[in-house]
N, C-alpha and C positions, 0 to 999 in steps of 0.2 A: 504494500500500500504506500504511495507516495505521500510524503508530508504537505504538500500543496491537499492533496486531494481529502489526507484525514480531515487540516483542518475547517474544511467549507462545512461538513456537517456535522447536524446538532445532536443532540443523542438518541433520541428517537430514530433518526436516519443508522449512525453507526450500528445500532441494537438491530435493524433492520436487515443490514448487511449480513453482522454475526450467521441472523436467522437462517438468512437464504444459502449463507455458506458459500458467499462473494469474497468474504475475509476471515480467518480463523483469530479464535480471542487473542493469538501467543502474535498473529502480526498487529493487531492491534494497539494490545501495550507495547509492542519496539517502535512501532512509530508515535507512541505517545510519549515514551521517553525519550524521543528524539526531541520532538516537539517542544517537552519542556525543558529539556536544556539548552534550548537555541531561543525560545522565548524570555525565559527566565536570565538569560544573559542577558538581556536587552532592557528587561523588568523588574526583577529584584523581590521576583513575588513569592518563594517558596523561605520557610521559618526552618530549611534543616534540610538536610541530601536526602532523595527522596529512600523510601524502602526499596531493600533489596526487590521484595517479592510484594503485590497488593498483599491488602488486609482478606483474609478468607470472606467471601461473601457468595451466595447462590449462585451456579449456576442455571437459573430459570426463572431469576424475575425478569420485569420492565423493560430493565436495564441492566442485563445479565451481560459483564464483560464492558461495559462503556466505563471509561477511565474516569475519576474524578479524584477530586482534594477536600481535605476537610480542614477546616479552621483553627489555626493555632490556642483557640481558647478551648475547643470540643466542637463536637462532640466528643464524649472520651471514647476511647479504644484502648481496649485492654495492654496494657505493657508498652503502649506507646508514650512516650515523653512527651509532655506539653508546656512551652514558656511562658505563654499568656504576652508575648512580644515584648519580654523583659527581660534582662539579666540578673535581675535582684533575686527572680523567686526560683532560678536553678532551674535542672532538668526532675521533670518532676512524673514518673511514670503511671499512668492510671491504672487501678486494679482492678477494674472491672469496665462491661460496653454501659453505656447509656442507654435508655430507649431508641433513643435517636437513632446511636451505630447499628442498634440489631437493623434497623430499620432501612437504614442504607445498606449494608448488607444484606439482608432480606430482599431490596430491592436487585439485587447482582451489581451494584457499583463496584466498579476495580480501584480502591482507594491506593494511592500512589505516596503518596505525602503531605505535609502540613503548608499552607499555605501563610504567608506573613502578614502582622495587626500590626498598629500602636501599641503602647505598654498598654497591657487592661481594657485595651477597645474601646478608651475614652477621648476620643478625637476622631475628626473627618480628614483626616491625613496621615496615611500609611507611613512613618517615616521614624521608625524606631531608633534607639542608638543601638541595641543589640543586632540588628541586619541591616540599616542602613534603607534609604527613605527607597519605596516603591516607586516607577517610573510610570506612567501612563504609554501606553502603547502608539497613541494618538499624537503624543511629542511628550519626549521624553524629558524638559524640561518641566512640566507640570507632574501634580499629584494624581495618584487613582482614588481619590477619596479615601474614606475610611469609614469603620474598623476592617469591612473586609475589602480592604487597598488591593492584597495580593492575591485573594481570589477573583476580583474582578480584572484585574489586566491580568493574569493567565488567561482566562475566558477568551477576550478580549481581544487577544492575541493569537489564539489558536489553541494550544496549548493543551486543553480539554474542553471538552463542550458544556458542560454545567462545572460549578462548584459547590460548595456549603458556604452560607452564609447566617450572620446573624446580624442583630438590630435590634439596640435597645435606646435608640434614639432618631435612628437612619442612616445604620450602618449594611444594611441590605439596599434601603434605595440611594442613598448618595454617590457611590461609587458606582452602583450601576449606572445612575447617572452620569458621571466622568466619564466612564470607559466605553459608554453606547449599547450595554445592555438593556436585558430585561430583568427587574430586581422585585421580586413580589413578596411584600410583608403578610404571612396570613392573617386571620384572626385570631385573640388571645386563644390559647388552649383546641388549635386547632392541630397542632404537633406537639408532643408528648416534649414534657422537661426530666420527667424521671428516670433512673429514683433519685437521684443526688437532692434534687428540689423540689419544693412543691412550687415556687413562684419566682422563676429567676428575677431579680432587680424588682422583685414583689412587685410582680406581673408587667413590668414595664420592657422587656427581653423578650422576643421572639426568633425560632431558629427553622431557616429554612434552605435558599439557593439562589445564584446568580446566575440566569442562561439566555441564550441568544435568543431563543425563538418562546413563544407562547406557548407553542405544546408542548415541550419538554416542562414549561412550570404545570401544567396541567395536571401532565403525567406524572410526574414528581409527587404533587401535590395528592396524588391520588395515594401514593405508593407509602407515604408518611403518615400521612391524616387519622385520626384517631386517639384514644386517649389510653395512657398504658397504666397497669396497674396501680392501683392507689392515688392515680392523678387529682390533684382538686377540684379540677372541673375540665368539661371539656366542650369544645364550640358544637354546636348543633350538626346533625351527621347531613350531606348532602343530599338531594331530591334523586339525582344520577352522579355517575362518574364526571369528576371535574374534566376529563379528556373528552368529553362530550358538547365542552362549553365555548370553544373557542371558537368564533367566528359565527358561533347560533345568535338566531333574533333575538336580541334583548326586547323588542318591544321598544315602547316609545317612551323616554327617560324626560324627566324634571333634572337639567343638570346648572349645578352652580359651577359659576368661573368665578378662581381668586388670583389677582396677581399680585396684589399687596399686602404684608405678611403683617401681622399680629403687631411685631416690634417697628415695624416703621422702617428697616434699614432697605437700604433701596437695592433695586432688582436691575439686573443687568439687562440693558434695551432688547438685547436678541434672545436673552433667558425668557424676558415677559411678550417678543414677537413669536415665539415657539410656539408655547403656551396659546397664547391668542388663536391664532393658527391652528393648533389640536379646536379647539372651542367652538370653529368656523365648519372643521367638518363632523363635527356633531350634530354640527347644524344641518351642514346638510346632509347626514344623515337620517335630518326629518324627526332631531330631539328639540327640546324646547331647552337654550343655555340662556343664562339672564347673571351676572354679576351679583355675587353674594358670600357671605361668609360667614360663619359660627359666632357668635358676638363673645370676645373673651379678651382677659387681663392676661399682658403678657407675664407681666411678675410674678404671677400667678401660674404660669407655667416655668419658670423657671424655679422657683419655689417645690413643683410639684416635681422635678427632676434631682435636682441637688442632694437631699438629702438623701433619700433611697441608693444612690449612685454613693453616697459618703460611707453608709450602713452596708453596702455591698463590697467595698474595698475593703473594711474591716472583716467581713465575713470570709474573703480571700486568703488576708493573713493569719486568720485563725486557721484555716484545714493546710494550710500550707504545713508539709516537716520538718521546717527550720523559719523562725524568724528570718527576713531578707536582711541584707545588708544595706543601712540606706545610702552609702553611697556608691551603691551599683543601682539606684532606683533614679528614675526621670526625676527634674523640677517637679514635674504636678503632682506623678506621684506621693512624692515626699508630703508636699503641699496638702494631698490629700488624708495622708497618711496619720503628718499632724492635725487637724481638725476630726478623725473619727475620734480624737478622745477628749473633745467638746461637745458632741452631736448627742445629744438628749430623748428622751421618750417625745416629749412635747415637741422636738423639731421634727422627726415623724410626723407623729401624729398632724402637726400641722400639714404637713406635705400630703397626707393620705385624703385631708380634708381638700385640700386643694383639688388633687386629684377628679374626688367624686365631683366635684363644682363642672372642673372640668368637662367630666362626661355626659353631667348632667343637660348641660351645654349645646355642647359638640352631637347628643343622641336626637335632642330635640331639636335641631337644623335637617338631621335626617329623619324625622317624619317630614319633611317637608318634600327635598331634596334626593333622588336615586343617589345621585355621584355630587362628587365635589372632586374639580380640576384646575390643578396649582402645579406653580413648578417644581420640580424636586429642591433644588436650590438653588439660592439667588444668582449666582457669579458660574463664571464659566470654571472649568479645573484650575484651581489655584497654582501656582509658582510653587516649588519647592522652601518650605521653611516659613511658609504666610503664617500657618498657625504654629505656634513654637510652645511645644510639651514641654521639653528640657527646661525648662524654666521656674525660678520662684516667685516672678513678678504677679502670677496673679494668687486670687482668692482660689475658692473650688469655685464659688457662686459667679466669678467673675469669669473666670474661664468656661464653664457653660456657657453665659450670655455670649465671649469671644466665637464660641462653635457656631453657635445656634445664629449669630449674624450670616454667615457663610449658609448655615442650612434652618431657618427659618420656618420650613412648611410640614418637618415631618414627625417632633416631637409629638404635637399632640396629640398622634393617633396613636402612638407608645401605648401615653395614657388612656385612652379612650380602649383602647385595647379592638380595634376595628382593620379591617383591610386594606393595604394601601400598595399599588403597583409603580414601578419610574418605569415608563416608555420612552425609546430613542426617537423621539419623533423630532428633532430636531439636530441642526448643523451650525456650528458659527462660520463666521467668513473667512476662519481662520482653519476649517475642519475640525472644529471638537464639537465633541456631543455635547446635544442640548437636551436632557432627560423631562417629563413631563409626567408630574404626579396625579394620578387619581384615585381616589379614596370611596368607599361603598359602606353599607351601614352595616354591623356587625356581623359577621357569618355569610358575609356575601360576596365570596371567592368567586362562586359564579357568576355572578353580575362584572364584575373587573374582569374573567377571562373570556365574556361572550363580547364584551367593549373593548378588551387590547387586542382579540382576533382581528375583529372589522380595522382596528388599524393598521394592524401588520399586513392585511389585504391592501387596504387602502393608503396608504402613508409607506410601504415597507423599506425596512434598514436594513438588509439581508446582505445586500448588495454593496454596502460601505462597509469597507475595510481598514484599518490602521494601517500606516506605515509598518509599523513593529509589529509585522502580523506572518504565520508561516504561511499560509496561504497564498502568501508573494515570493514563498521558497523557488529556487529556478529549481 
């Protein structure tokens, strides 16, 4: 199999091939470790040399034998090492799978290696001091966003046709954004956290994938969905198979357009002409879009983020087997580090209160409202070092509001705990992607993959490729 040729298709196509016995699994993974060590030269996306051998997984699911990556935070796998994109907290081997891994397992994923974060996934920029800052595929001189910087330019690149992904702010759709993916946040408790958790970032963390094409998230989504033993709760079960949803009638939607964000900081001309653009062929899709948005206090979401995220890094160094070292830890870490032994019941609690405000909010726009369509984030992929971890100048609270300028539109669905997909429906003049957020009321994965199909017909990005892409392998 030629490395041009692996990387043009999506996993569902490669799984296809397998079947027909056009390609055996054993050429498959040699040209996908081809692939990503010619990508990953270029990228800077993998947290560690890949495994000798995949991680065991069926031969006879979905996605029996298509090559992917899993996220330097987890899911865990048993006896695999994970840094969490840090140096402070050592190699750190998991003793058991997650629900998650049976699950990508179960589905026949050929899991290769760990993919590269931020320290702790708390930043929209891949650029760790342990591996050294992630490249964008698309110019190499910008970021792939973050937390999952490194599974989005693999993708992106060629490299493999899905990744794992998580987002516990918009770290699924922001980087999808950057790289010109498709980055689909499901709903809370629509993929299993167990048993490690009952609520990661107390329910504000959802774990899913970053992939090129809408059916692969479909498919995906079908292959994970569910709630696993002992789970807290779990999102309502589908009407049919989400692989069924892509490109079906929605029918005729109430959709709201937002292109100016909550905090007021301002939206890049060609980020908010994307956007607009998506809105137009909704329209003429024969939806009714009208300009509107959730009536909310920004403080009030950043309030609703902060402390949970402070209570979560203390919760890190506690299962950790050795206290870190603070001066192998980032600026913010540290920063963070010192204030969880500030952080109170009552700063909680206020936060959990915010929260419900929140949703109470954000739930009551959608009786109104099918979708609500925003940008992913403001600015086009930042310059390397825009947002700077390393650092002790800020607060924790201040460095949130730093993030959340850059990415503005995706926290609140965290909290709300609701659906939200970034679409490549757009291009700057400069060729970077311009991702376009759409969000659906709780449990309504189908509704976002019967709306990103009609785009990917009508809008499609299939056909744009990065520079730093194997596809343009001679």
């Amino acid at each position: 199999m030629e490395l041009h040729e692996y990387a043009r298709y999506d996993a569902v196509g490669l799984h296809d091939l397998i079947t027909t016995g056009e390609v055996t699994v054993e050429e498959v993974e040699a040209t996908a470790r081809t692939a990503l060590a010619e990508a990953n030269a270029h990228v800077n996306g993998l947290a560690m040399p890949l495994f000798d051998a995949p991680l065991s997984h069926s031969g006879d699911g979905p996605f029996a034998g298509v090559p992917f990556l899993i996220k330097d935070a987890g899911p865990m796998a048993e006896g695999v090492p994970f840094f969490m994109g840090s140096r402070g907290l050592g190699n750190v081997p998991a003793r058991h799978d997650t629900e998650l891994m049976r699950r990508f397992r179960g589905a026949g994923l050929a899991t290769l290696g760990l993919t590269a974060m931020p320290e702790l996934g708390l930043n929209f920029a891949t650029e760790p001091v342990r591996t050294g800052a992630v490249r964008n595929p698309w110019n190499p001189e910008r970021g792939a966003g973050g937390s999952s910087g490194g599974a989005a330019a693999l993708v992106a690149a060629g490299a493999v046709p899905l990744a794992h992904a998580s987002d516990s702010g918009g770290s699924i759709r922001v980087p999808a954004s950057c790289c010109g993916l498709v980055g689909l946040m499901p709903s809370r408790g629509r993929t299993s956290c167990g048993p490690n958790l009952g609520e990661p970032i107390f329910g504000l963390s959802y774990d899913f994938a970053v992939t090129r094409t809408v059916r692969d998230a479909a498919r995906l989504l079908d292959a994970l969905r569910g709630p696993g033993v002992g789970d807290k709760y779990t999102a309502p079960p589908p009407g049919r198979p989400f692989a069924d949803e892509p490109g079906a009638d929605p029918g005729r939607l109430r959709i709201a357009l937002m292109t100016r964000p909550w905090s007021e900081v301002p939206v890049d001309a060609e980020v908010a002409a994307a956007t607009t653009r998506a809105a137009h062929l909704l329209e003429e899709q024969g939806h009714h879009v009208e300009e509107a948005r959730p009536a909310l206090d920004w403080d009030m979401v950043i309030e609703a983020m902060v402390a949970p995220h402070i209570a979560f890094l203390a919760g890190v160094f506690r299962h950790v087997p050795r206290p870190p070292d603070p001066a192998l830890l980032e600026g913010m870490t540290r920063r963070m580090f010192q204030e969880t032994a500030t952080l109170t019941v009552l700063d909680l609690m206020a936060a959990f209160d915010a929260q419900n405000r929140i949703s109470r909010a954000v739930g009551g726009f959608f009786t109104t409202y099918d979708l609500l369509v925003t940008p992913t984030v403001a600015r086009l992929p930042l310059p390397h070092g825009t947002l700077r971890y390393d650092t002790p100048d800020h607060t924790v609270a201040g460095w949130v509001r730093s993030v959340f300028d850059y990415g503005p539109f995706t926290a609140v669905f965290n909290i709300t705990g609701q659906p939200a997909i970034s679409l490549p429906l757009g291009q700057s003049a400069d060729g970077l992607p311009i991702g376009v957020q759409i969000v659906a009321a709780y449990g309504r994965e189908d509704l976002l993959l019967r709306v990103a199909g009609r785009f990917e017909q009508t809008a499609p990005w299939r056909a744009r490729v990065p520079p730093l892409s194997c596809v343009r392998a001679a």
